[in-house]
N, CA, C and O of each residue as an XYZ file, in Angstrom:
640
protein
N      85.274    111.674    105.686
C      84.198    112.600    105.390
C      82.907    112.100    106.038
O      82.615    110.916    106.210
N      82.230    113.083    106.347
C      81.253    112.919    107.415
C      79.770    112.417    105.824
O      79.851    112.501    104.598
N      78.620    111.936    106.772
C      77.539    111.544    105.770
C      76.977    112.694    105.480
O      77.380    113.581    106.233
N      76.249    113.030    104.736
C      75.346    114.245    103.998
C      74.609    114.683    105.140
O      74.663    114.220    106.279
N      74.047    115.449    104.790
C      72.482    115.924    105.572
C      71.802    116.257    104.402
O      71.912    117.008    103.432
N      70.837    115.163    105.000
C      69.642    114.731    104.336
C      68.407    116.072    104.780
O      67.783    116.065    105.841
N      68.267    117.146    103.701
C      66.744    117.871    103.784
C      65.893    117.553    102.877
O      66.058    117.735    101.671
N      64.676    116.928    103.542
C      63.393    117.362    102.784
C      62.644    118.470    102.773
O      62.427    118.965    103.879
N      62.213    118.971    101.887
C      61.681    120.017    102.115
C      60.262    119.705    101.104
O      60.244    119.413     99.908
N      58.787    119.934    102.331
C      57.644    119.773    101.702
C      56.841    121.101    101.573
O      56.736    121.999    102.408
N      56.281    121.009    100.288
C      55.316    122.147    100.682
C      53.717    121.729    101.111
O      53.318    120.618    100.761
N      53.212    122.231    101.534
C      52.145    121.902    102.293
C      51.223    121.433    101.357
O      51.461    121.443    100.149
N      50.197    121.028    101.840
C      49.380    120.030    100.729
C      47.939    120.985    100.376
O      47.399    121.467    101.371
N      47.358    121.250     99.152
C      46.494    121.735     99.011
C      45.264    122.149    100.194
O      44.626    121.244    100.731
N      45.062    123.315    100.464
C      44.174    124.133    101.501
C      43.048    125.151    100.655
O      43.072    125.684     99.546
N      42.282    125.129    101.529
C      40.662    125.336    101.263
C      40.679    127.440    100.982
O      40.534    128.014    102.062
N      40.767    128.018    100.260
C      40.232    129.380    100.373
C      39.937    129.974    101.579
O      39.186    129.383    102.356
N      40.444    131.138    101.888
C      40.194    132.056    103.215
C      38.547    131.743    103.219
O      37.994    131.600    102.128
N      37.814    131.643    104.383
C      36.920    131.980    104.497
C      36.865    133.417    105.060
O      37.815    133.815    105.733
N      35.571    134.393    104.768
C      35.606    135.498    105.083
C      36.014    135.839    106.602
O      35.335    135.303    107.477
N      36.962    136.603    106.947
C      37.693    136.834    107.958
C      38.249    135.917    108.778
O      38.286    135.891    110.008
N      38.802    134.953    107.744
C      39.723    134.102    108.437
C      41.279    134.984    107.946
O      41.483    135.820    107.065
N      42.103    134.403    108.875
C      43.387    134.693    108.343
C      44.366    133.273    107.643
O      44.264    132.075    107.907
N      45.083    133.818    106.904
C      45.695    132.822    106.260
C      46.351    131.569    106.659
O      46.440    130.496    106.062
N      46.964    132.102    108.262
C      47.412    131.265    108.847
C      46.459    129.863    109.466
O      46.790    128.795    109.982
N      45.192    130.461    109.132
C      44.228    129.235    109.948
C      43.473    128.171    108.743
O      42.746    127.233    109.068
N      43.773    128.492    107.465
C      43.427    128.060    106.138
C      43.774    126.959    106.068
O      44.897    126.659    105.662
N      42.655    125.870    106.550
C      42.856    124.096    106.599
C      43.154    123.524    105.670
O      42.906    124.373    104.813
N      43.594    122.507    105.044
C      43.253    121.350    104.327
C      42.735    121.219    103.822
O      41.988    120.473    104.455
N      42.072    121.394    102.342
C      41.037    120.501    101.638
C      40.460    118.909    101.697
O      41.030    118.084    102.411
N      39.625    118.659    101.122
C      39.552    117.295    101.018
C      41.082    116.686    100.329
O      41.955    115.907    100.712
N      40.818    117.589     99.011
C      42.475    117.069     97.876
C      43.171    117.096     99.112
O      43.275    115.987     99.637
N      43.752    118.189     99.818
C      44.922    118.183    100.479
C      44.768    116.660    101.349
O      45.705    115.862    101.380
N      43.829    116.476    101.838
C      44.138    115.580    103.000
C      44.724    114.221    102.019
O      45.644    113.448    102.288
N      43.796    114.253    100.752
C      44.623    112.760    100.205
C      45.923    113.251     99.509
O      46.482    112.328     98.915
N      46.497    114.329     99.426
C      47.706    114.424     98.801
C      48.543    114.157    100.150
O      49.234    113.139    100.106
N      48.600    114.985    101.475
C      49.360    114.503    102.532
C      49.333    112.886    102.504
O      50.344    112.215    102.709
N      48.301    112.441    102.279
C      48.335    110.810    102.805
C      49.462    110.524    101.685
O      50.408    109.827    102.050
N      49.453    110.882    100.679
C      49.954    110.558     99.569
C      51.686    110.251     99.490
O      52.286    109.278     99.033
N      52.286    111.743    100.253
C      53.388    112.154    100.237
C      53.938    110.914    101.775
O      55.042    110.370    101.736
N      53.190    110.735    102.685
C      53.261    110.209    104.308
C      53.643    109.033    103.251
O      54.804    108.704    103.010
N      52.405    108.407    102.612
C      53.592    106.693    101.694
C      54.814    106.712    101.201
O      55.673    105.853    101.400
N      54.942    107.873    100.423
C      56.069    108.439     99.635
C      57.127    108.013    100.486
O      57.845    107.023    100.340
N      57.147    108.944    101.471
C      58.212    109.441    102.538
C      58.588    107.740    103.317
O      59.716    107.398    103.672
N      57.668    107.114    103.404
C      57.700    106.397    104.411
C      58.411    104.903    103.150
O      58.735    103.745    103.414
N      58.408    105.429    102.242
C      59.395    104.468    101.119
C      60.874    104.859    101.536
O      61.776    104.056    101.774
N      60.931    105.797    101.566
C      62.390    106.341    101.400
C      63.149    106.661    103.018
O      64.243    107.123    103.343
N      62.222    106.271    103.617
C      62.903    106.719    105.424
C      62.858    107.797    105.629
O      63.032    108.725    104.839
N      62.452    107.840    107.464
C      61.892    109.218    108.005
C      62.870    110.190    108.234
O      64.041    109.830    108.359
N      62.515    111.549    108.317
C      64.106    111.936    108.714
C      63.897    112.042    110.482
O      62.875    111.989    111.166
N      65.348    112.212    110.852
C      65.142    112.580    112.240
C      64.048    113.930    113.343
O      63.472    113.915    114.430
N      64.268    114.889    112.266
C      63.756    115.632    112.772
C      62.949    116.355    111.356
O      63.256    116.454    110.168
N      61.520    116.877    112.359
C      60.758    117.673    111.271
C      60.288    119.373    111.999
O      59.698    119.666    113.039
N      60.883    120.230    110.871
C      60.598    121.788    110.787
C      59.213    122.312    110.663
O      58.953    122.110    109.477
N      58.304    122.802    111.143
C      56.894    122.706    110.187
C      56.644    124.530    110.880
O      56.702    124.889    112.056
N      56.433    125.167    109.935
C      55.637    126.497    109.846
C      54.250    126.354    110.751
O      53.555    125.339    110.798
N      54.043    127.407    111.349
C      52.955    127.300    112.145
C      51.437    127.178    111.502
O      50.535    126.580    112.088
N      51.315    127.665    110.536
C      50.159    127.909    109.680
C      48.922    126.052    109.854
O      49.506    124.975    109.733
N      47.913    126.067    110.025
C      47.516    125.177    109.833
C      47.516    124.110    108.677
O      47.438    122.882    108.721
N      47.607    124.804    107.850
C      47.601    123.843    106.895
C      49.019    123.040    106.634
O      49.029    121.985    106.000
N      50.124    123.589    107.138
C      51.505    122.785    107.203
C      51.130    121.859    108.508
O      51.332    120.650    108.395
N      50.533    122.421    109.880
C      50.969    121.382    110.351
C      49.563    120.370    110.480
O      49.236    119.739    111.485
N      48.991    120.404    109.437
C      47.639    119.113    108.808
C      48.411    117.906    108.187
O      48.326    116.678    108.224
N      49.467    119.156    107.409
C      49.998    118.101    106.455
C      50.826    116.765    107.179
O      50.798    115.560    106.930
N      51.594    117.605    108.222
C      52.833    116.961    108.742
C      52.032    116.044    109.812
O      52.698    115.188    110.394
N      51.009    116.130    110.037
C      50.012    115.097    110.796
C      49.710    113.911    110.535
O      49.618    112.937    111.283
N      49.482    114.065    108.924
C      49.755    112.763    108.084
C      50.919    111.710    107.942
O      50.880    110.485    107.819
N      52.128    112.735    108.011
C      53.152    112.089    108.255
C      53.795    111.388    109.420
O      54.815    110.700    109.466
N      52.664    111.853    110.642
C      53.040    111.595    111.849
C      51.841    110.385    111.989
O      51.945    109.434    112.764
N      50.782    110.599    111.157
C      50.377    109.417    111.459
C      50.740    108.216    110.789
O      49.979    107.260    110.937
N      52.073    108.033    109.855
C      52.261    107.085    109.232
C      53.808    106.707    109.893
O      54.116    105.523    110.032
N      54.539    107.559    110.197
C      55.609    107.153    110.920
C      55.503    106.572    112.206
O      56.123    105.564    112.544
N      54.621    107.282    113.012
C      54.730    107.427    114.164
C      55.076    107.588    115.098
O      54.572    107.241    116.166
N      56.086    108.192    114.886
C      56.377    109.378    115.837
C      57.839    110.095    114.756
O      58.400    109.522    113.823
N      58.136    111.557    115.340
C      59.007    112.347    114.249
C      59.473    113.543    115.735
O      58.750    113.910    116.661
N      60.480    113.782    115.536
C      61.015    114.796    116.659
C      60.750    116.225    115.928
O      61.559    116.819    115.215
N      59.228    116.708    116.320
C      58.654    117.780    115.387
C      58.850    119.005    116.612
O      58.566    118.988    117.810
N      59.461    120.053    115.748
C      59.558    121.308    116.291
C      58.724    122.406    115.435
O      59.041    122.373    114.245
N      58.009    123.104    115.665
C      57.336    124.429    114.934
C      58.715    125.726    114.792
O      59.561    126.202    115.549
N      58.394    125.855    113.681
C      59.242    127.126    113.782
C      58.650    127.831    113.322
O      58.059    127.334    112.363
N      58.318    129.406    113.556
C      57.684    130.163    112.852
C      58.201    131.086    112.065
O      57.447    131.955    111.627
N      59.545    131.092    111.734
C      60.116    131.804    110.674
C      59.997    130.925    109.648
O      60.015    131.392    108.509
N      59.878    129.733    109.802
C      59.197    129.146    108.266
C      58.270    129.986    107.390
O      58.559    130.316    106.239
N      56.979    130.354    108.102
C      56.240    131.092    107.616
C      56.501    132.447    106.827
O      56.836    133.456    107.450
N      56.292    132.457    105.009
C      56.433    133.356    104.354
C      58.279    133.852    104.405
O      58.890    134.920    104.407
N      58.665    132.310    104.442
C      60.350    132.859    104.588
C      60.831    132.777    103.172
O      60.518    131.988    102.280
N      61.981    134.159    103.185
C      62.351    133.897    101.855
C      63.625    132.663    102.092
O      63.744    132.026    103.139
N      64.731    132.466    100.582
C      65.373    131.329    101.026
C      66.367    131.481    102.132
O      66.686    130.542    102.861
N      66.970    133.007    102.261
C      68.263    133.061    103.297
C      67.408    132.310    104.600
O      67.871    131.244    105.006
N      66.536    132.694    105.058
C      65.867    132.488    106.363
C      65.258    131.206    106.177
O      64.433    131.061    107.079
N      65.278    130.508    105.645
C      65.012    128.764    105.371
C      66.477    128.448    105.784
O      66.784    127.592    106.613
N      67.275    129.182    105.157
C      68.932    128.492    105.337
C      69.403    128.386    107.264
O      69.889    127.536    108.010
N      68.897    129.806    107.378
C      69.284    129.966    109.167
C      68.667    128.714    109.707
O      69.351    127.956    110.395
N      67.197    128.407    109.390
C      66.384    127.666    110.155
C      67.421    126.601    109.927
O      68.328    126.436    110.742
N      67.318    125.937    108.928
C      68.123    124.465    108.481
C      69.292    124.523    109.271
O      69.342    123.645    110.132
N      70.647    125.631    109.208
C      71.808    125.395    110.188
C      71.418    125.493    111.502
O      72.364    125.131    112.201
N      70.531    125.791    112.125
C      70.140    125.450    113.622
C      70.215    124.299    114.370
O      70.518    124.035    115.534
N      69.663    123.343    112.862
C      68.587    122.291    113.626
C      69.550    121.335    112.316
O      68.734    120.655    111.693
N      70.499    121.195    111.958
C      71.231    120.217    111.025
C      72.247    119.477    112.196
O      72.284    118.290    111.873
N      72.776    119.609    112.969
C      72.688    118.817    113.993
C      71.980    117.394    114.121
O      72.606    116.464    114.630
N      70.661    117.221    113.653
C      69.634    116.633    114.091
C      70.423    115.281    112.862
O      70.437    114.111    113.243
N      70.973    115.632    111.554
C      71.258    114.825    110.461
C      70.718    114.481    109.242
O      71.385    114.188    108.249
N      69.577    114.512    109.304
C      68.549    114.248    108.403
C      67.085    115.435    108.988
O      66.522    115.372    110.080
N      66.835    116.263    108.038
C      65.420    117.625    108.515
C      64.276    117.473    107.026
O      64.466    117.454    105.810
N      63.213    117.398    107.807
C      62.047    117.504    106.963
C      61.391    119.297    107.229
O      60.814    119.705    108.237
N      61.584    119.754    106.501
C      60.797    121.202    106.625
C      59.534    121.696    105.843
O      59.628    122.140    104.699
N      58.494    121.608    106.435
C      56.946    121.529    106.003
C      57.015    123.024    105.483
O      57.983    123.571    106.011
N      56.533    123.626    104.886
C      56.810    125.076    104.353
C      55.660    125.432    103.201
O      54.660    124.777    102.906
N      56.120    126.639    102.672
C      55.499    127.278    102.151
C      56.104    127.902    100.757
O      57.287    128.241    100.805
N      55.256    128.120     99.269
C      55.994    128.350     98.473
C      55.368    130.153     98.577
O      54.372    130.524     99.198
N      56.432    131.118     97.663
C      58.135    130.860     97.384
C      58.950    130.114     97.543
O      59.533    129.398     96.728
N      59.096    130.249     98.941
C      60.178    130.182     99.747
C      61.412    128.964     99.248
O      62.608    128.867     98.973
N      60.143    128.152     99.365
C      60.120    126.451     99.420
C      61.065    126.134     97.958
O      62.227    125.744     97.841
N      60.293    126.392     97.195
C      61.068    126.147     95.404
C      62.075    127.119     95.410
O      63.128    126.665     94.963
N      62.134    128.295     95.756
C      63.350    129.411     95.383
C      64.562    128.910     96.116
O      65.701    129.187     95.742
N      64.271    128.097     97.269
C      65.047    127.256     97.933
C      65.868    126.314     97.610
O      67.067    126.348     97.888
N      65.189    125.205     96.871
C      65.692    124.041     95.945
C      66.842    124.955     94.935
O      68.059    124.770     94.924
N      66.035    126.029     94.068
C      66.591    126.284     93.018
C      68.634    126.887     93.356
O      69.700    126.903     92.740
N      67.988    127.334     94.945
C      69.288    128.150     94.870
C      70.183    127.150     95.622
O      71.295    127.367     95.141
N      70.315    126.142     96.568
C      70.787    124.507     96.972
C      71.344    124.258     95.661
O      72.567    124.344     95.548
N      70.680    123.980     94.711
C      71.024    123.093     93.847
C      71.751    123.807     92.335
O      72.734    123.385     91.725
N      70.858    125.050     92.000
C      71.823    125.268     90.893
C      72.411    126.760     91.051
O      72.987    127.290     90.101
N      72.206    127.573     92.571
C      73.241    128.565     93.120
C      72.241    129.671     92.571
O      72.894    130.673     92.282
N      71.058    129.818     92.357
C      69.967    130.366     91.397
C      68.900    130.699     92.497
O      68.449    129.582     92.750
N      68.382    131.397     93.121
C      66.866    131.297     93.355
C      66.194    131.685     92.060
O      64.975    131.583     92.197
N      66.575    132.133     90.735
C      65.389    132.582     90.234
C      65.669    131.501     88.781
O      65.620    131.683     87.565
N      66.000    130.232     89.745
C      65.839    129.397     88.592
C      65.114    128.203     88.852
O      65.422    127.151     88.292
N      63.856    128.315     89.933
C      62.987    128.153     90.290
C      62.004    127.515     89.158
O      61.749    128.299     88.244
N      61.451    126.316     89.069
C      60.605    125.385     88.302
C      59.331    124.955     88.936
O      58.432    124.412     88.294
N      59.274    125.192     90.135
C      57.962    125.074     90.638
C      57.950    123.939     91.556
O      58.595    122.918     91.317
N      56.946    124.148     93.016
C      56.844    123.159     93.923
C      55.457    123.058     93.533
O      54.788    124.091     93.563
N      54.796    121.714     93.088
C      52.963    122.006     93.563
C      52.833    121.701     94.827
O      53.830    121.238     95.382
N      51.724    121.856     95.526
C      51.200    121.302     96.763
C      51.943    119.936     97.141
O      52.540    119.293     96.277
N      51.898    119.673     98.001
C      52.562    117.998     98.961
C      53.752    117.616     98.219
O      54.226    116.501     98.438
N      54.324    118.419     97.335
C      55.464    118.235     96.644
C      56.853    118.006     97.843
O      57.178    118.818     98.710
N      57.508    116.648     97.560
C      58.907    116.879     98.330
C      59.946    116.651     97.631
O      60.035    115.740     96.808
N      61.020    117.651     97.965
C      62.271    117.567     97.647
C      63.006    116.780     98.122
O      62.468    116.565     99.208
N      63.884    116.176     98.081
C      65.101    115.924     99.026
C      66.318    116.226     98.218
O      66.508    116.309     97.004
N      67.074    116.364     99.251
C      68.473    117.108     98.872
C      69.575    116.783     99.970
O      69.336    116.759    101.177
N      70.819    116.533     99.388
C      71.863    116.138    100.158
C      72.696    117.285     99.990
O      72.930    117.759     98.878
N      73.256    117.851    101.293
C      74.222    118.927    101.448
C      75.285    118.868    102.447
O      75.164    118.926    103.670
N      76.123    118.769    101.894
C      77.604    118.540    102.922
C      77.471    118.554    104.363
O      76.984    119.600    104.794
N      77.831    117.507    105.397
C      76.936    118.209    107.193
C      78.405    119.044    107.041
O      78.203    120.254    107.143
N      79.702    118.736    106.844
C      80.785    119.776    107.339
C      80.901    121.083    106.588
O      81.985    121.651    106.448
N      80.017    121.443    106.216
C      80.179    122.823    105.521
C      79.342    123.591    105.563
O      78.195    123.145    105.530
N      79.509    124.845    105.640
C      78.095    126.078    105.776
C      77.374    125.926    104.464
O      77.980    126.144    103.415
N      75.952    125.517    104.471
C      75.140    125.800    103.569
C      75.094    126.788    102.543
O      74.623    127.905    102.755
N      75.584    126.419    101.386
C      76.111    127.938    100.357
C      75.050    127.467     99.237
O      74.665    126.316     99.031
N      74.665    128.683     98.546
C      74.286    128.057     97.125
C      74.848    127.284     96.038
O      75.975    127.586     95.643
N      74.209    126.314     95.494
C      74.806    125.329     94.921
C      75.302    124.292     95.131
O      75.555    123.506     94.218
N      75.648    123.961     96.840
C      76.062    123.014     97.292
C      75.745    121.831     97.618
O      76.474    120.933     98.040
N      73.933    121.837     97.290
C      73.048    120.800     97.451
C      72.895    120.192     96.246
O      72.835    120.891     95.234
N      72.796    118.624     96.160
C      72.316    117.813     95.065
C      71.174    117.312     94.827
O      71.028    116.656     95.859
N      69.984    117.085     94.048
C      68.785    116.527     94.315
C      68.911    115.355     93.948
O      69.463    114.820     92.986
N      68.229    114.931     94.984
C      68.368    113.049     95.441
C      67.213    112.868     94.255
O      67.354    112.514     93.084
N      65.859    113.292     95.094
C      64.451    112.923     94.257
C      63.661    114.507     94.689
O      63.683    115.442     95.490
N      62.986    113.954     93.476
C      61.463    115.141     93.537
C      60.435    114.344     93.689
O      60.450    113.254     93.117
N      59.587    114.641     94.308
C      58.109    113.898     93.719
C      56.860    114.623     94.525
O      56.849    114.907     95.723
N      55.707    114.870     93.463
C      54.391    115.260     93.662
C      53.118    114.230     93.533
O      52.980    113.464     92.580
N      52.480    114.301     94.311
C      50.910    113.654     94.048
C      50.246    113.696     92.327
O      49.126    113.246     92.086
């Protein structure tokens, strides 16, 4: 039997209110956010990097994942923009693309992000408990098998 595949899945770290006619996608970082990314970059960097990282285009995911890049130093980072505002099936496509890689960090966005965990792990999206900000999951899911609900185990949770 082959080793797991290792997903993390982060949600982005606290961001500042639209300013008037900004769009959502350009909605930076807070101060909080920047020390919660730093926060999660120690975290992560306890537990080992993964090979490859997913990150939504939106600024404030890839602020976060900046942090993480400045603590690893270096991460085989691809943007995907179906991250953005994905529900969980379309988190799942992204993940079998790029599971190849062995180990995926996916910077994201909630819904998506928690309805995700919930349905990995207990075959449920609407048994969903909540991601806060810089929150990461990790989760181990079979590499020889198509990603189904329920098939994922949670390793660890942890928030700032």
């Amino acid at each position: 039997m082959s080793e797991p595949l290792r997903l993390l899945l982060l949600r982005h770290a606290h961001a500042e209110p639209a300013a008037p006619g900004q769009s959502d996608l350009e909605r930076p970082l807070s101060a909080t956010g920047e020390a919660e990314a730093e926060a999660a970059a120690a975290w992560l960097a306890g537990r080992g990097w993964p090979a490859r990282a997913l990150c939504s285009p939106a600024r404030r995911t890839r602020q976060t994942l900046a942090r993480l890049l400045d603590r690893s130093g270096y991460l085989d980072t691809r943007e995907e923009p179906a991250i953005y505002e994905a529900s969980p099936g379309v988190l799942i496509e992204v993940i079998e693309r790029h599971r190849g890689a062995g180990s995926l960090l996916v910077v994201g966005h909630n819904p998506g992000l928690e309805r995700l965990v919930a349905l990995l792990c207990s075959g449920r999206s609407g048994d969903a408990r909540g991601m806060p900000p810089a929150a990461i999951a990790e989760i181990e899911l079979p590499q020889d098998a198509p990603i189904e609900p329920g098939r994922g185990r949670l390793v660890a949770f942890w928030w700032p």
